[in-house]
C-alpha positions in Angstrom: 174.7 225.9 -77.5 176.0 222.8 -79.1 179.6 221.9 -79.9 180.3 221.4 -83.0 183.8 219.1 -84.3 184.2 221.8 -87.9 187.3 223.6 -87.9 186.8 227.4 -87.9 186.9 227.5 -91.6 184.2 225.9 -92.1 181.8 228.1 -90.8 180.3 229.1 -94.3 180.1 226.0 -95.5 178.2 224.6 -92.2 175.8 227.6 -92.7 174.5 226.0 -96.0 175.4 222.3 -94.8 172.9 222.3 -92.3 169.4 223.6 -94.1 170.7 221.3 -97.0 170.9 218.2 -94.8 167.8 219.1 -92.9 166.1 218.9 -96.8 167.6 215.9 -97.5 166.7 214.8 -94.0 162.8 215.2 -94.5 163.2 213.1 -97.8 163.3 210.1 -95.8 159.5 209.4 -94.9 158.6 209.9 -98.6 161.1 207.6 -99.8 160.0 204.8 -96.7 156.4 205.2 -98.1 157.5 204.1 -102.0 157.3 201.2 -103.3 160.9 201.6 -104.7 163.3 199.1 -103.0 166.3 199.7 -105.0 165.5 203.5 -104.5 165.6 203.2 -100.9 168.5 200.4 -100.4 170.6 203.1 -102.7 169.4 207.0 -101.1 168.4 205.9 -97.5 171.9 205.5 -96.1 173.1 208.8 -97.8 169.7 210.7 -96.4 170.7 209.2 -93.1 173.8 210.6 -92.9 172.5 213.6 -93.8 170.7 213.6 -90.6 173.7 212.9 -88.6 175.4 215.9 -90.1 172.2 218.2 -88.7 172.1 216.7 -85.1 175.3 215.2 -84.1 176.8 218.3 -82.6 173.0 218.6 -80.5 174.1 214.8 -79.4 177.5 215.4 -78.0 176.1 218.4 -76.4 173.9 216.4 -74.6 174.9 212.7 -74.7 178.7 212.9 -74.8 180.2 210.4 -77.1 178.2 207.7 -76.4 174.6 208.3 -78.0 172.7 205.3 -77.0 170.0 205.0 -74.0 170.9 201.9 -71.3 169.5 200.4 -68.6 170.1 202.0 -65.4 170.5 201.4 -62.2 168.9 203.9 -58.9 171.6 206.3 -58.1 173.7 205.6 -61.0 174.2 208.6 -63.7 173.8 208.2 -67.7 177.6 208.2 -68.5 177.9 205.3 -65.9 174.7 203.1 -67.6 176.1 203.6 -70.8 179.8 202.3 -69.7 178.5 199.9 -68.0 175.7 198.6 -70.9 178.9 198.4 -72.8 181.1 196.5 -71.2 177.9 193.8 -70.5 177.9 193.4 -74.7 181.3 193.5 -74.4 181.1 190.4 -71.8 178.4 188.7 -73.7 180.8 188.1 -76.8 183.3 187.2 -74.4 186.1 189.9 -76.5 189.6 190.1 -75.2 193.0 190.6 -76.6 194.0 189.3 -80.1 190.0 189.0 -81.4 189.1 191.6 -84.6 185.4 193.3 -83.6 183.4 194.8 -86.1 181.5 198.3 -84.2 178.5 198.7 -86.9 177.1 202.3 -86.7 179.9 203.2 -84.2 179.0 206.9 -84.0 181.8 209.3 -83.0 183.1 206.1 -80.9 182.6 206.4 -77.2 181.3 202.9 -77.2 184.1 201.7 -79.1 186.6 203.3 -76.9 184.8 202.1 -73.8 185.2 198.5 -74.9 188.7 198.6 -76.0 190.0 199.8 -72.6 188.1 197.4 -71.2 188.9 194.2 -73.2 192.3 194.7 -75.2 190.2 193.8 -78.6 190.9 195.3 -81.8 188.2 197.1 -83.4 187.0 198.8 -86.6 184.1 201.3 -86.3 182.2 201.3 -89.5 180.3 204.7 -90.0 178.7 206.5 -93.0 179.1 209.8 -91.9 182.1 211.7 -92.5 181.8 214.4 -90.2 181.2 211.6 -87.2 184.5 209.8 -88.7 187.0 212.8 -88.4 185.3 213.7 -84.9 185.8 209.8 -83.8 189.8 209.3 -85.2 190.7 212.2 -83.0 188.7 211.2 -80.2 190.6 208.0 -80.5 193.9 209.5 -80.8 193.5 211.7 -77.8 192.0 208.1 -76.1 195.6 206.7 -76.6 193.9 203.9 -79.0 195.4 204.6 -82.4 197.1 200.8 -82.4 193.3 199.1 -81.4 190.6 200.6 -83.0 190.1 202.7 -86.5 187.0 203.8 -88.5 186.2 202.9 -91.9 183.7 205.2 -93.7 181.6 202.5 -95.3 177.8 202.4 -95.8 177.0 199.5 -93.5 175.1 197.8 -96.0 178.1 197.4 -98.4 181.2 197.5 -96.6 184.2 197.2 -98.3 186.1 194.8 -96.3 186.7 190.6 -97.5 184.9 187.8 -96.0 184.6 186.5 -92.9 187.2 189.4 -91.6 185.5 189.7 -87.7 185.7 187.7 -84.5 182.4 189.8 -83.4 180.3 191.9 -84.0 178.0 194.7 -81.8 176.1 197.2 -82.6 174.4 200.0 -80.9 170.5 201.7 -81.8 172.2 202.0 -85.8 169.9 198.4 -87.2 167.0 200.8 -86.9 168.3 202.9 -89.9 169.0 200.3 -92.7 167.1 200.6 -95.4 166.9 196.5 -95.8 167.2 194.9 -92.5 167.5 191.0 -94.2 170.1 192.6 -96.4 172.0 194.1 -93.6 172.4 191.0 -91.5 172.8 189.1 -94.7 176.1 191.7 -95.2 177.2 191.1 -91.3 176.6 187.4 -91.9 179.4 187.4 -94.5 181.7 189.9 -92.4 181.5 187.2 -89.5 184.0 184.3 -89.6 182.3 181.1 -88.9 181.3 180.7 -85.4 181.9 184.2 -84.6 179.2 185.8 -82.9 177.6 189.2 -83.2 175.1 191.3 -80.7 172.6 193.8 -81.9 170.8 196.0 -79.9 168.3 197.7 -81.1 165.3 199.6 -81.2 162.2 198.1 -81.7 158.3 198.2 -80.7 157.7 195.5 -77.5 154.5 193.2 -77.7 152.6 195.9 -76.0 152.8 197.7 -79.2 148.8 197.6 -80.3 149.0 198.0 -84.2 144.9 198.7 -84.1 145.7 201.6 -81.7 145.6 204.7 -83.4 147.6 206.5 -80.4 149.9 203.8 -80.5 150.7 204.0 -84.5 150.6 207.9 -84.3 153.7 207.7 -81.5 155.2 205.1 -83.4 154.9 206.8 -86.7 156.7 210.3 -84.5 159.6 208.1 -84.0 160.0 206.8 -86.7 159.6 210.5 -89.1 162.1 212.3 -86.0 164.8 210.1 -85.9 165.4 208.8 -89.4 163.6 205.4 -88.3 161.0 205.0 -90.9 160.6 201.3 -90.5 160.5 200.4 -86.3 160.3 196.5 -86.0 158.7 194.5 -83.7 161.0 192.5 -81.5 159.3 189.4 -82.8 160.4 190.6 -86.6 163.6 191.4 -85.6 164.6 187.9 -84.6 163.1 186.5 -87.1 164.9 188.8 -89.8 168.4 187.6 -88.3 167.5 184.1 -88.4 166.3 184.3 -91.8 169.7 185.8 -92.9 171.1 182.4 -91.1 172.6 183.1 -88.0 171.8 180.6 -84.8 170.0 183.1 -82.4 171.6 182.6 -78.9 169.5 185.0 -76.9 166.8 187.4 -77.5 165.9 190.1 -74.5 164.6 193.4 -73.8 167.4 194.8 -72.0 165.7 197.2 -70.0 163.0 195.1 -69.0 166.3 192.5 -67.9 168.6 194.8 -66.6 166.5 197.4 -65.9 165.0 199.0 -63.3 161.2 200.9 -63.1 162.5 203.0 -60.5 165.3 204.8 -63.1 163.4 203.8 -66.8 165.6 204.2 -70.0 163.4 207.4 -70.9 164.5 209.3 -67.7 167.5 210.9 -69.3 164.8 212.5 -71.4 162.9 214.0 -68.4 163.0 216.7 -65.8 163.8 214.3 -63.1 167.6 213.3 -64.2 168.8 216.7 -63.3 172.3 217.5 -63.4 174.1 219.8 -65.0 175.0 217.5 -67.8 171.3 216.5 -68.5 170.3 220.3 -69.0 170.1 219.2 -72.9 168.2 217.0 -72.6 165.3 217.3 -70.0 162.3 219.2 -71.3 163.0 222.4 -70.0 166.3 222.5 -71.0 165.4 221.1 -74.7 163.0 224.2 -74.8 165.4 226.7 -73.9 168.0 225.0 -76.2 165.5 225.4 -78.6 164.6 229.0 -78.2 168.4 230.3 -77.9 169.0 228.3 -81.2 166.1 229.8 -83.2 167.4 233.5 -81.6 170.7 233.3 -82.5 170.0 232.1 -85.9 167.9 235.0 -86.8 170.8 237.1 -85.5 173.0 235.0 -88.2 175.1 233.6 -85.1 174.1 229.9 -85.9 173.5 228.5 -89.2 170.3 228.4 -90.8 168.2 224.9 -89.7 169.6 225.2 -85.8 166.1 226.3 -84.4 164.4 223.7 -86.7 167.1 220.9 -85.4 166.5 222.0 -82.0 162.5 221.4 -82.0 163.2 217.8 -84.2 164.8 216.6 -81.4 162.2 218.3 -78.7 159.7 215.9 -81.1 161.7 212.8 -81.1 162.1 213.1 -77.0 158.6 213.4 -76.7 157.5 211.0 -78.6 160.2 208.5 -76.8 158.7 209.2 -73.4 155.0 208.9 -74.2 156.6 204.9 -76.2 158.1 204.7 -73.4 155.7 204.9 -70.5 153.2 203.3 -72.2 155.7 200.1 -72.3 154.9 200.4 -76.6 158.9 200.5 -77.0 162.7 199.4 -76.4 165.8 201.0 -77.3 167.6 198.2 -76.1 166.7 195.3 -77.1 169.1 192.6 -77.7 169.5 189.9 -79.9 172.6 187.8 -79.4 173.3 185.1 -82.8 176.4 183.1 -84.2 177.1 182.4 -87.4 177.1 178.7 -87.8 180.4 176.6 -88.4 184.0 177.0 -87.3 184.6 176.4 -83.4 182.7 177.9 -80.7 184.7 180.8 -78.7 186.5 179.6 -76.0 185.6 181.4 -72.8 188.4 183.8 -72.3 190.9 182.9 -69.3 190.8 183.6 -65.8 193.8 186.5 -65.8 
């Protein structure tokens, strides 16, 4: 079963949290499909959180605290891709001591606390979901981080911070949920000091993606409805977007097709041949047995109402992830590396 951060008092209210934010969670695709932009820019980021509030405990139980895909290396486990993925962003913004890093999307904040260790940086995770906040400050705490990195509950696309206020920015597989992607960068644009740079990586369909394919746009369109995605980009879009919202692009690259290797593809952790005890969530037959012991215990009223229906969401969205990914259709990791023009260039950091 899946961990879950509530206190015990909060069991009744998680009973009804959960269907609610699986409704509000299926209210995405119709509002991607309307022709409403304020609607969207306003409801999507609430909606999205609502998501996070159905499916972050399944996450943890089968990610950790880091819940982002990376390329990996043969013999080298998830955990150690993802530290290592993050320390290369980490590396490619050149952060150290004494710099202020904005973490955009920063989840429950394994990335975050991955980088801090590793580069001395200060650095405020900026997450919309409350739940994932109060998970991620004691997560910190218990990291021994509490004088480097804090969260700010902020809706990414507003964030209540002044101008020009990071050294950096990163961001892990959260672009993909902005309702606006020009007005997202166009909001990280104005967080950036001049000359500070920011990495996103992101999802986004490769140029193998065949929009005429009716297999391809039916995979496409599964992603997109089972992860609160409702608008995958094109990696040619995406850099396109960021320059339009006037940062310098630096470097553009599909990570696992880089860093990668075919031998161990990103989509592995999603199938039966990463087994280890850890991946038992989320290979396929472990996903189905998940799902089945969900659906049980929650028509013995052990687990709130919506677990089952959580469960087979994320069955769909795993699925759909390996058939993108084998076909070559799809990234999770693709990288766009841009600086915000003016001010000086960052000085390497030292040699100590």
């Amino acid at each position: 079963m899946p961990r879950t951060a509530e206190p015990p008092g909060a069991d009744a209210r998680r009973r009804r949290g959960l269907r609610e934010a699986l409704d509000d969670f299926h209210k995405i695709t119709e509002l991607s499909e309307s022709q409403d932009d304020a609607a969207r820019i306003a409801e999507q980021p609430r909606l999205v959180s609502r998501f996070y509030d159905a499916v972050t405990g399944f996450y943890e139980f089968g990610w950790g605290t880091t819940f982002h895909f990376s390329p990996r290396r043969p013999g080298e486990s998830l955990r150690a891709s993802q530290r290592r993925h993050d320390q290369h962003i980490a590396r490619v913004l050149r952060l150290r001591t004494g710099m202020h890093v904005g973490d955009v999307g920063c989840g429950v904040g394994g990335p975050m606390i991955t980088i801090a260790r590793a580069t001395g940086a200060s650095i405020t995770g900026i997450n919309f979901n409350a739940r994932q906040v109060a998970r991620g400050k004691r997560l910190i705490s218990k990291a021994g981080l509490d004088e480097t990195c804090r969260f700010l509950f902020a809706n990414f696309m507003d964030v209540p911070l002044e101008d020009a206020v990071f050294d950096a920015i990163y961001s892990f597989e959260a672009v993909c949920h902005a309702p606006n992607n020009l007005l997202l960068f166009q909001e990280l644009y104005r967080l950036l000091k001049p000359g500070g740079e920011m990495a996103v990586v992101d999802w986004c369909l490769t140029d193998r993606f065949d929009d005429a394919d009716a297999g391809h746009r039916d995979i496409r369109r599964r992603i997109e409805a089972a992860n609160a995605a409702p608008d995958l980009r094109t990696t040619e879009r995406q850099v396109e977007t960021i320059r339009s919202a006037g940062f310098e692009i630096l470097q553009a690259v599909d990570q696992q097709a880089e860093d990668g290797d075919e031998r161990t593809p990103w989509y592995m952790a999603l199938q039966g041949r990463d087994l280890s005890l850890s991946s038992l969530a989320r290979i396929p037959a472990g996903r189905r047995v998940t799902a089945a012991a969900t659906t049980l215990l929650e028509r013995l009223r052990i687990a709130p109402a919506g677990t089952g229906e959580t469960a087979a969401l994320l069955n769909l969205a795993a699925d759909a992830l390996v058939e993108a990914g084998e076909l070559g259709i799809f990234t999770p990791s693709f990288l766009v590396h841009a600086r915000r023009p003016g001010g000086d260039a960052p000085s390497p950091p030292s040699a100590s």
